[in-house]
ZAGU-522706 format. One record per residue (C-alpha): residue number from 1; residue in three letters; z, y, x. Coordinates in nm, 2 decimals. Example, Ala and Ser with C-alpha at 12.3 -4.5 7.8 and 13.67 -1.06 7.14 Angstrom:
// ZAGU-522706
(node 1; Ala; (0.78; -0.45; 1.23))
(node 2; Ser; (0.71; -0.11; 1.37))
//
This chain:
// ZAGU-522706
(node 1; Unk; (0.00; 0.00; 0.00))
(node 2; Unk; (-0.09; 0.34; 0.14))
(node 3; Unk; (0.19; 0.60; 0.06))
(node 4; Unk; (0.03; 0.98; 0.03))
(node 5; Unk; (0.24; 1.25; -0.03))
(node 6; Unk; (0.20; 1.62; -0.01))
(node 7; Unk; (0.36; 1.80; 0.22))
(node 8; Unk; (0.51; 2.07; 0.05))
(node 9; Unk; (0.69; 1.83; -0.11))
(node 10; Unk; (0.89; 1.70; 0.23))
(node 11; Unk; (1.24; 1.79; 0.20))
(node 12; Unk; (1.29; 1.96; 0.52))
(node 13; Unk; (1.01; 2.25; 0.37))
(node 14; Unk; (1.29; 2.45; 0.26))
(node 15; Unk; (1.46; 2.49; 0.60))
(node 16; Unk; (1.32; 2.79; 0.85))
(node 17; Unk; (1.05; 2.65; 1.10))
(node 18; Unk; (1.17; 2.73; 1.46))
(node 19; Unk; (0.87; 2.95; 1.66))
(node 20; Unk; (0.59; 2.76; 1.86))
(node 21; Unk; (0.65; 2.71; 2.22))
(node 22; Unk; (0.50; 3.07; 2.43))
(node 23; Unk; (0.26; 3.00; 2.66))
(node 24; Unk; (0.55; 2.98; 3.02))
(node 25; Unk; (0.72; 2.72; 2.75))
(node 26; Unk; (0.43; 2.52; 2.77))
(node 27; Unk; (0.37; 2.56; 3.09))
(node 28; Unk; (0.71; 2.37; 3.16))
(node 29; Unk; (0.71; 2.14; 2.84))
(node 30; Unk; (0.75; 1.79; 2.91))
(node 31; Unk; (0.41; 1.56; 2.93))
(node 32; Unk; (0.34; 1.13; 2.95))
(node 33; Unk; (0.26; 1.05; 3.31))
(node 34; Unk; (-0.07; 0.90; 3.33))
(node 35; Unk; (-0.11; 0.57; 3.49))
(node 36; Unk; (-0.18; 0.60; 3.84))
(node 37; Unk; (-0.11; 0.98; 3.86))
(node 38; Unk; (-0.06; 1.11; 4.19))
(node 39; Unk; (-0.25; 1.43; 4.31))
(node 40; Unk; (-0.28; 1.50; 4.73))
(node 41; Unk; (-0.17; 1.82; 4.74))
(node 42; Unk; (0.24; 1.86; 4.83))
(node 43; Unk; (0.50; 2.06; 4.89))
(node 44; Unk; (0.54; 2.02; 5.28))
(node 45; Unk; (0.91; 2.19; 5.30))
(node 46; Unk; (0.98; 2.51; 5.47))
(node 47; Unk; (0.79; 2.70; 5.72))
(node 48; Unk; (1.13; 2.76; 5.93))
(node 49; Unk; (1.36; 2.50; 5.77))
(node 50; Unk; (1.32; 2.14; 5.85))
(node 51; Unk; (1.58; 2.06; 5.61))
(node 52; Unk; (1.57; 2.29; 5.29))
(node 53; Unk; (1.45; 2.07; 5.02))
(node 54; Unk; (1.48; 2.27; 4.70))
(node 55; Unk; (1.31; 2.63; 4.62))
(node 56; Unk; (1.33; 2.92; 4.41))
(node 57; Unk; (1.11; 3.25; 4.30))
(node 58; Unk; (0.97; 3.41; 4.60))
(node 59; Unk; (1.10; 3.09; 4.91))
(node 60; Unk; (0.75; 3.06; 5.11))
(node 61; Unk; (0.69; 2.74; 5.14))
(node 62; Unk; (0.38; 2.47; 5.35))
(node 63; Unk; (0.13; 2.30; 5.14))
(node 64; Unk; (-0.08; 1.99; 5.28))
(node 65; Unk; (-0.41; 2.20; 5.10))
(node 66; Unk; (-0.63; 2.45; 5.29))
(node 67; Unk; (-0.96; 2.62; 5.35))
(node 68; Unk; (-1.11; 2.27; 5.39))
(node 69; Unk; (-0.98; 2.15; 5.03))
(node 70; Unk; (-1.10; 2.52; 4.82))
(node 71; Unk; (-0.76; 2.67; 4.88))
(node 72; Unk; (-0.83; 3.05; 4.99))
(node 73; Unk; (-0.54; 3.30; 4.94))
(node 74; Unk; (-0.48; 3.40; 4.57))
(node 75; Unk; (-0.52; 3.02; 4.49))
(node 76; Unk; (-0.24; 2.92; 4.26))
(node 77; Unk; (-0.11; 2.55; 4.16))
(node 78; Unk; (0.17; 2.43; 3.95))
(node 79; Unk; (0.37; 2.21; 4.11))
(node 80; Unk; (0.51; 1.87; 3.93))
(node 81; Unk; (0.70; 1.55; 3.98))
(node 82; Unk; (0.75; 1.21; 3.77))
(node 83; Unk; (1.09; 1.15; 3.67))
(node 84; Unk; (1.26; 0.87; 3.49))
(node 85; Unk; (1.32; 0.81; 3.13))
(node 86; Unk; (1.66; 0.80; 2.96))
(node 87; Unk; (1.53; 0.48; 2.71))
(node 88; Unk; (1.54; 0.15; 2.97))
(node 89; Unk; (1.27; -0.04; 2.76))
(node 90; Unk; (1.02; 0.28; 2.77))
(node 91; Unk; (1.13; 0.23; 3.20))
(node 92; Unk; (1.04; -0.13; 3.22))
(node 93; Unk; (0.73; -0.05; 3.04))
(node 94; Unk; (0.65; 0.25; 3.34))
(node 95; Unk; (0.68; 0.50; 3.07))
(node 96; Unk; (0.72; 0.87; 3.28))
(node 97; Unk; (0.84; 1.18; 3.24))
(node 98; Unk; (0.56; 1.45; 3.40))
(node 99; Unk; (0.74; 1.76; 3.50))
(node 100; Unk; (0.65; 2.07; 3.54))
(node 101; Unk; (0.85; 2.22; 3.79))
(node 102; Unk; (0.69; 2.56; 3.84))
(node 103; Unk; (0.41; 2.74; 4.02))
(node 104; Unk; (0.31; 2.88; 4.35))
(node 105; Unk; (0.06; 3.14; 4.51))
(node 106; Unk; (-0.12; 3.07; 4.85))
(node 107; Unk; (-0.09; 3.41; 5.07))
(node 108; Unk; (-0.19; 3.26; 5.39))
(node 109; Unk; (-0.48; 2.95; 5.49))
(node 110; Unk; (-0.49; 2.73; 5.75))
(node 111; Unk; (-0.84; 2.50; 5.77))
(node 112; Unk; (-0.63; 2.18; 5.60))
(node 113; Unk; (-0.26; 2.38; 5.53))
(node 114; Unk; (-0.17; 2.72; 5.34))
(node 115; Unk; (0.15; 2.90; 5.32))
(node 116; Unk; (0.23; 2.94; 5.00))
(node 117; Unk; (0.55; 3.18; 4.76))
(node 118; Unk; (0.72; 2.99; 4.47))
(node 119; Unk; (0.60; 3.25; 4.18))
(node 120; Unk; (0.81; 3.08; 3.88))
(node 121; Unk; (1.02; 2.81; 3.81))
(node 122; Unk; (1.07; 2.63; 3.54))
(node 123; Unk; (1.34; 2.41; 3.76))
(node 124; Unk; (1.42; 2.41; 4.13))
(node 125; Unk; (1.09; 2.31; 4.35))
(node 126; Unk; (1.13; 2.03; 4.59))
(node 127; Unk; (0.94; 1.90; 4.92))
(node 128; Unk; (0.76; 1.62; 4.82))
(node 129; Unk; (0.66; 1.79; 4.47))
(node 130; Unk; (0.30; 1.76; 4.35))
(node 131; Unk; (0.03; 2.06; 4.34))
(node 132; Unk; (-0.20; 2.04; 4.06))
(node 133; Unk; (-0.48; 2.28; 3.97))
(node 134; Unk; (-0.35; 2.59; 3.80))
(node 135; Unk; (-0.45; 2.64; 3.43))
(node 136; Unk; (-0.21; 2.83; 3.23))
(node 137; Unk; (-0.21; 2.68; 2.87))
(node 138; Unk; (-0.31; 2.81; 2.53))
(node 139; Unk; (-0.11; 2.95; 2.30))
(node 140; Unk; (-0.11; 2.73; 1.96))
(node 141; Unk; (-0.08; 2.80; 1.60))
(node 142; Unk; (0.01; 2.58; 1.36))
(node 143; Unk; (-0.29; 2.45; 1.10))
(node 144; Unk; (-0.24; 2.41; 0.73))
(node 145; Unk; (-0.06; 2.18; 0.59))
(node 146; Unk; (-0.25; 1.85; 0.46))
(node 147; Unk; (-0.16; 1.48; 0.31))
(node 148; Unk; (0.03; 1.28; 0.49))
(node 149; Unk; (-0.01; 0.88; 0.50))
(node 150; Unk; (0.27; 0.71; 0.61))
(node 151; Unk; (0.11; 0.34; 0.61))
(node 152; Unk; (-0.15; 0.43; 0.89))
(node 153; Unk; (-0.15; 0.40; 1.24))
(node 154; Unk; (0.15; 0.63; 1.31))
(node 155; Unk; (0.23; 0.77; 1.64))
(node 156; Unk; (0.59; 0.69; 1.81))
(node 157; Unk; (0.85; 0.92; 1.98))
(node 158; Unk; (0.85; 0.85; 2.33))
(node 159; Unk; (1.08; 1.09; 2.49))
(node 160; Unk; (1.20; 1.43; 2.47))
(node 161; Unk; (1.30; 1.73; 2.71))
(node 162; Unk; (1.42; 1.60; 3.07))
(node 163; Unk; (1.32; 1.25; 2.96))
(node 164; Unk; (1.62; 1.24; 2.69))
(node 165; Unk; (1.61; 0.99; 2.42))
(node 166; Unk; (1.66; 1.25; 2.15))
(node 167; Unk; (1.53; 1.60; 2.02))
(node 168; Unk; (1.61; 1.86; 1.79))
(node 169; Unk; (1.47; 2.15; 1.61))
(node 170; Unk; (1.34; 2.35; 1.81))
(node 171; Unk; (1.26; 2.17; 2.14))
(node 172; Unk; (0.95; 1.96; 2.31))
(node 173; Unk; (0.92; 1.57; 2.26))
(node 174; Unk; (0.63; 1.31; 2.36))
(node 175; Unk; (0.45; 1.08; 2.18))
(node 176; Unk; (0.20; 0.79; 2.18))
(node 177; Unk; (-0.12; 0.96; 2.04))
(node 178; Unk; (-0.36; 1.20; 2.18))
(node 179; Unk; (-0.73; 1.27; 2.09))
(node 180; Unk; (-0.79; 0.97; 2.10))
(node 181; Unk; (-0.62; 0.94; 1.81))
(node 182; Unk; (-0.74; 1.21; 1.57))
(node 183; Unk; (-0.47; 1.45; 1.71))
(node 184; Unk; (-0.55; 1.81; 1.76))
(node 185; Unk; (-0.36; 2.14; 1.95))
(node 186; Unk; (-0.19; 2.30; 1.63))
(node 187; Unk; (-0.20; 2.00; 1.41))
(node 188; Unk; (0.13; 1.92; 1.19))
(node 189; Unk; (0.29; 1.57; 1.19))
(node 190; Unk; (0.60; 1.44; 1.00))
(node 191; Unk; (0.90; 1.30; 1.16))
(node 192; Unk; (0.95; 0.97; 0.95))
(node 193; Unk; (1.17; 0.62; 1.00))
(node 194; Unk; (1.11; 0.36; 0.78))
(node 195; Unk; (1.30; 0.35; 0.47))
(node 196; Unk; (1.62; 0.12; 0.38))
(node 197; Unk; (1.62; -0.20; 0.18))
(node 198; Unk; (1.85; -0.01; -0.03))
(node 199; Unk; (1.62; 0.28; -0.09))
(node 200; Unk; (1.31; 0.26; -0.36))
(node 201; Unk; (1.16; 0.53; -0.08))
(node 202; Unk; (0.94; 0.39; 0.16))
(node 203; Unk; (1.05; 0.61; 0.45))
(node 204; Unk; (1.28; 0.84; 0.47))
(node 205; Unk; (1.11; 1.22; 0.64))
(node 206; Unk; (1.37; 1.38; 0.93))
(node 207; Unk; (1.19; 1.61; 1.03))
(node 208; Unk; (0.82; 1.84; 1.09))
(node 209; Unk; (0.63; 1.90; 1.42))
(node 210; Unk; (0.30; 2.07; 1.58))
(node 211; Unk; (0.15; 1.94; 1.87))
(node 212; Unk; (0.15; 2.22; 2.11))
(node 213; Unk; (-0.08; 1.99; 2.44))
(node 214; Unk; (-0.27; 1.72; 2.37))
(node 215; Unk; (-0.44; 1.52; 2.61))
(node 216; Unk; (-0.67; 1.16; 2.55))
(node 217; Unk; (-0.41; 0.94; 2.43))
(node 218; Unk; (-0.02; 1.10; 2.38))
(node 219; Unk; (0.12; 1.45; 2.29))
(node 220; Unk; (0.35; 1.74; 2.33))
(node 221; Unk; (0.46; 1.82; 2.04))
(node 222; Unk; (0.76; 2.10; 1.90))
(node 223; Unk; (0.98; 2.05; 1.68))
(node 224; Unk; (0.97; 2.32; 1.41))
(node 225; Unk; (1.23; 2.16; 1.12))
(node 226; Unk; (1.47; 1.87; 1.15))
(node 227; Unk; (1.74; 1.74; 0.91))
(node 228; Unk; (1.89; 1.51; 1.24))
(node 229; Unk; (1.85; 1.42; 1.56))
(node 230; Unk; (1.50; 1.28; 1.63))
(node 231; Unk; (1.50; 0.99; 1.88))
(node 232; Unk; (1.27; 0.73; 2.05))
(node 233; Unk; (1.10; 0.52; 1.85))
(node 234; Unk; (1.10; 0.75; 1.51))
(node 235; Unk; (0.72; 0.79; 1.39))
(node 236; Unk; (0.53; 1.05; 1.33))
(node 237; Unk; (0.25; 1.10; 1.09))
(node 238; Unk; (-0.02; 1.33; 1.13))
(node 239; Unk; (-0.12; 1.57; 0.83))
(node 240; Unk; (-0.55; 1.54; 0.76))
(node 241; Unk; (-0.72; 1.80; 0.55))
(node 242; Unk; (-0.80; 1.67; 0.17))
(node 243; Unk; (-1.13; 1.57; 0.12))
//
């Protein structure tokens, strides 16, 4: 049986929708590792510090990139790390948190090297952190509202801010589908878990989100209304346009 429901009709649509992640919020939300991720570029350490290992706005720091990889001064990379999960069975299945940790600005280029100044941080840098091309992301609005289907192929919390197992209202969490999947930047979803033998409902709805980053096949999405906690594993149904 396929269960459509309007969305106005949720009953977290009374309760005021927290504001979309800005564009620096994005730039630090939470994404899914992809398999095999690993980019060259590095945070080398300190140009007169063998042992400093963390960095904040404006510590110069060496990069492994230079003239011969592109890198001319001006060039600018955001700077990220895999982390961890809290939930042990998304760990065994080498499920990853992608942080963002923040972003630098070359200022002086070496034929395969480049001194580089921490700009912004969205936590501390480290040696050893990734550099990644620098694209500062799009701001998102939310689309309109649609029909839900809660019977379909439903997407899955993985993980929210720092990795955590649970969200609230207001904050970033990760999940399973991407465009792959029909999801688009600005798209709602509802929060769902599967209703109780002792409930005629077939779900029961926790909450409301908008996907904010979306890549091939998972999600960033924000968490604009929720009646609890939302934690790994809840679903979340995407809202399609009536025919």
């Amino acid at each position: 049986m396929v269960v459509l429901i309007a969305v106005q009709t949720s009953p977290t649509s009374a309760q005021p929708r927290a504001p979309l992640a800005s564009p620096r919020g994005l730039a630090c939300a939470p994404r899914l590792a992809p398999d095999g991720w690993g980019p060259p570029g590095l945070v080398n350490g300190a140009p007169d510090d063998s042992i400093q290992q963390l960095f904040q706005v404006g510590d110069p720091v060496l990069v492994n990139m230079g003239r011969a990889e592109g890198v001319s001064v001006g060039t600018q990379f955001f700077t990220q790390r895999l982390e961890p999960v809290a939930n042990p069975e998304l760990r065994e299945r080498g499920v990853a948190l992608l942080r963002t940790t923040g972003w630098l600005r070359a200022v002086e280029i070496d034929e395969h090297a480049a001194l580089a100044v921490i700009e912004q941080t969205c936590l501390d840098v480290r040696r050893g952190d990734h550099l990644v091309p620098f694209q500062w992301p799009e701001a998102v609005s939310a689309a309109a509202t649609g029909t839900v289907s809660y019977d379909g192929a439903a997407a899955t919390v993985l993980f929210g801010r720092d990795g955590r197992s649970m969200a609230s209202a207001g904050q970033l969490l990760v999940i399973d589908h991407g465009a792959d999947q029909e999801i688009a930047p600005g798209q709602r979803l509802s929060i769902f878990r599967a209703g109780t033998r002792a409930s005629d409902d077939p779900v029961t709805i926790i909450g409301e989100a908008v996907a904010v980053l979306v890549s091939a096949t998972s999600s960033t999405v924000h968490v604009t209304q929720a009646t609890e906690p939302i934690r790994s594993g809840d679903r979340l149904a995407a809202h399609r346009a009536g025919p």
